[in-house]
N, C-alpha and C positions, 0 to 999 in steps of 0.2 A: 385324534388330531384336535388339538384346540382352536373353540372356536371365536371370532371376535368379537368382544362385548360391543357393546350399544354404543358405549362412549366414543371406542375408536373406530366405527360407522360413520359417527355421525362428523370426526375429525377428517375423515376420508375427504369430503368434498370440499375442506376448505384447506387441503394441502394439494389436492389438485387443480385449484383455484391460484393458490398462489403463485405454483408450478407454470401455469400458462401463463400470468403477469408477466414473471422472469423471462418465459419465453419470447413476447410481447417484446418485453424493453429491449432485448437481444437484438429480436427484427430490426424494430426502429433504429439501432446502433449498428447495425448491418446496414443500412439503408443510407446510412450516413458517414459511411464506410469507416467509421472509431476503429473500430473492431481491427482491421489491418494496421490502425497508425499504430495500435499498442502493439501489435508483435514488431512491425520493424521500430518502432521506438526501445523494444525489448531486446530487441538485436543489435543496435547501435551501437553502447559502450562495451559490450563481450569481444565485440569485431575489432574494435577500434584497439581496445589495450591487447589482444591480441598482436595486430601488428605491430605495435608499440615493443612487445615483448621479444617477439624474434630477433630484435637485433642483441640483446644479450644473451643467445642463445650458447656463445661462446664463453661467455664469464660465467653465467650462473649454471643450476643444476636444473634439468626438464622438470623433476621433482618439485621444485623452489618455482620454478617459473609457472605450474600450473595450478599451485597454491597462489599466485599472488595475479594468477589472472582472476581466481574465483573472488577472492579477499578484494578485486579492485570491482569487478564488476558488481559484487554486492553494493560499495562502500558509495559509489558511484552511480552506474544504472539502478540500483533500483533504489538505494534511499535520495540520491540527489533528483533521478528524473523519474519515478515512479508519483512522488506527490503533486509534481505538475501535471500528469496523466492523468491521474485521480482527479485532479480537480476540474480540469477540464472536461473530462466525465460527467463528472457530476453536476457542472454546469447545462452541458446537454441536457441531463437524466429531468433534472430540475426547472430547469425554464420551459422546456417544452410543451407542457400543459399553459404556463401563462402567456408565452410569445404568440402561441395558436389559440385563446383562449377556449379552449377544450374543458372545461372545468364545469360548465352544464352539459356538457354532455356525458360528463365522467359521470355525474348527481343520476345518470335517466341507468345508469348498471350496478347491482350490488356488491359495490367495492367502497368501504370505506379510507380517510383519507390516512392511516394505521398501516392498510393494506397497503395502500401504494407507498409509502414511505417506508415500509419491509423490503419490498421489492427491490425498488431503487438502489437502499442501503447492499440489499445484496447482490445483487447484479455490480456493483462496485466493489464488495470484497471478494467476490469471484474474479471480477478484470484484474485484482491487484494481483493476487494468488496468480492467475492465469499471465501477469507480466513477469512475475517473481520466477516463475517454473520456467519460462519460456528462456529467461536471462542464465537459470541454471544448467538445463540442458544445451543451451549454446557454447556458455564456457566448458561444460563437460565435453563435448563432440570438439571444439577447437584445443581447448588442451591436452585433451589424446591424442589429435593429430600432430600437433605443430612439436609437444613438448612430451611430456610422461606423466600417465595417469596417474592421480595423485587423490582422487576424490576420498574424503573423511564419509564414515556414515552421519553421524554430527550435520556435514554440510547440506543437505535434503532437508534437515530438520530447520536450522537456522535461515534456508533462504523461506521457507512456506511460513514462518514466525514472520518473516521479514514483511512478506507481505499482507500479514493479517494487520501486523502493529500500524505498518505504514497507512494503513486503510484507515483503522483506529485514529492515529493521530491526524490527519485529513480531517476526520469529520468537522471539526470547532472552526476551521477554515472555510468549511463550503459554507458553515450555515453562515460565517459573513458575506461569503460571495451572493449565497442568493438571499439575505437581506438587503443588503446594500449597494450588491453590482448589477445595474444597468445594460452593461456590455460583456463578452466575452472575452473582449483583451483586458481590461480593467480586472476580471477573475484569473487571467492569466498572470501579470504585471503582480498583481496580490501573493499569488503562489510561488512566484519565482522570488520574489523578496522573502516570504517565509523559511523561504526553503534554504536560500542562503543566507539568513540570518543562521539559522539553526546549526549552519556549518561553520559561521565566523565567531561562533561561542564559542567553541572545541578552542579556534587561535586564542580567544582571551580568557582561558580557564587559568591562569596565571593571577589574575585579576578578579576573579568572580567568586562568590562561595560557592560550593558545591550544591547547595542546593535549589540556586536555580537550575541546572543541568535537569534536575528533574520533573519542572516543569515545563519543557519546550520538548514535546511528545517523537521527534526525528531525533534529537541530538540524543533524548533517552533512548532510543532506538537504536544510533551509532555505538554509543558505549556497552550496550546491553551485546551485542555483536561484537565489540572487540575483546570484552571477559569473557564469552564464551570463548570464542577462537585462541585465545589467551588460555585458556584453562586446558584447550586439549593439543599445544603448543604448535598452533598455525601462524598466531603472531602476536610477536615481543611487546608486553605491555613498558616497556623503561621509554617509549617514546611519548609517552602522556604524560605529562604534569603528574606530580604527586595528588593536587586536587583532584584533578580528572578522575584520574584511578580508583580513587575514594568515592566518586558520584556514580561508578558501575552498579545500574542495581541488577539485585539477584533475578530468575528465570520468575519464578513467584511475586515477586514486588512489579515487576514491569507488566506482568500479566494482571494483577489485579489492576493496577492504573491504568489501561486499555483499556480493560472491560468496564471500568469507570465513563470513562472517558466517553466509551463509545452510546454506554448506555441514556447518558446525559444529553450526550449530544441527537439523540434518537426522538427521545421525548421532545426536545426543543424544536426538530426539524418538523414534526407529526404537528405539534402546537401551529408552528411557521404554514404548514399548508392544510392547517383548517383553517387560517387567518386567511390565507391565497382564497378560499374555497367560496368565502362567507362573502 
């Protein structure tokens, strides 16, 4: 049997450090019952297009109807109401330590301010992942029931992307919420205009070059989602603009821009609460 070197010893204690953190921020967002709003917020538009959908139970195919419950509840619950979740997440996650000013007391335990901005960040791409999953298994369980099961292997893949990206693109968002916002509706009000800004671009792709589409991190999101689902024919790319269609980027292009994205935004927030700290 092989044994463990030194090195991954001595990385033992500071991955079961970081393990309690998470666990940590969990609590605190148990306590303050987040934790519940995300799943029934995750459960909200599956239910909803659901019953929307039974009444064309008669014109359309169960087949047809339980692809386009997944395709709405993607396109919808979680790229439309997952980055308001996010960010009000991460308003909790983030003010917490400045509203209670806890920040000498964090200085008296060895946690740098790295660590806890690790934390945070991932205890928020687990809630996204954990809304993402919770949105897909809803529509799975109600469009077997209601309609005929219809599930692509593809679709597991594309919703857990969904929720990595969406997290990803969140970030550049929160760090203006917690520079700039004061209050918690003000971070709200901020996100719900992001968020439908990022959808009223899609309306004016007639109008726009294509390559702003790839800088507003949701809308590359949405299109990255509808080339995939396009490619494995869940649904018809001829209802986008020829622009549109052309600003799809590939699985690799959207994935390095995330990881950009996210990493940028990382370093920024870590800077942001050694400034809180000092």
């Amino acid at each position: 049997m092989k044994t463990p070197s030194k090195t991954t010893l001595k990385k033992l204690p500071e991955v079961w450090g970081l393990l309690s953190l998470i666990k940590c921020e969990f609590l605190k967002l148990k306590r303050k019952k987040i934790i519940y709003i995300i799943i029934l917020s995750a459960i909200l538009f599956p239910s909803a297009t659901a019953l929307l959908l039974l009444s064309r139970r008669a014109s359309d195919s169960p087949a047809q109807l339980y692809d386009e419950l997944y395709i709405n509840s993607i396109g919808t619950g979680i790229q439309f109401l997952l980055p308001i979740v996010i960010s009000i997440l991460a308003t909790i996650l983030f003010f917490t330590e400045r509203d209670n000013d806890t920040f000498k007391a964090l200085r008296t335990i060895p946690v740098t301010s790295r660590q806890l901005v690790l934390t945070k960040i991932t205890v928020l791409f687990l809630s996204s992942t954990l809304f993402a999953l919770v949105t897909h298994l809803l529509s799975l369980v109600l469009g077997s029931i209601f309609f005929s099961y219809n599930e692509s292997p593809e679709y597991i893949l594309i919703t857990i992307a969904n929720g990595i990206f969406i997290a990803c693109g969140t970030l550049p968002l929160i760090i203006l919420n917690v520079t700039f916002s004061r209050t918690y509706v003000f971070s709200i009000l901020m996100t719900v205009f992001y968020t439908v800004l990022s959808f009223f671009l899609v309306a004016l792709s007639p109008f726009l070059p294509k390559t702003v589409f790839r800088f507003v991190p949701i809308t590359s999101t949405t299109l990255w989602t509808a080339g995939v689902l396009g490619k494995i024919g869940k649904l018809s790319l001829e209802m986008y603009e020829a622009n549109l269609r052309a600003a799809i980027p590939s699985t690799l292009n959207i994935s390095i821009y995330m990881a950009l994205i996210g990493t940028v935004s990382i370093i920024i927030i870590v800077k942001l609460y050694e400034r809180w700290e000092s």
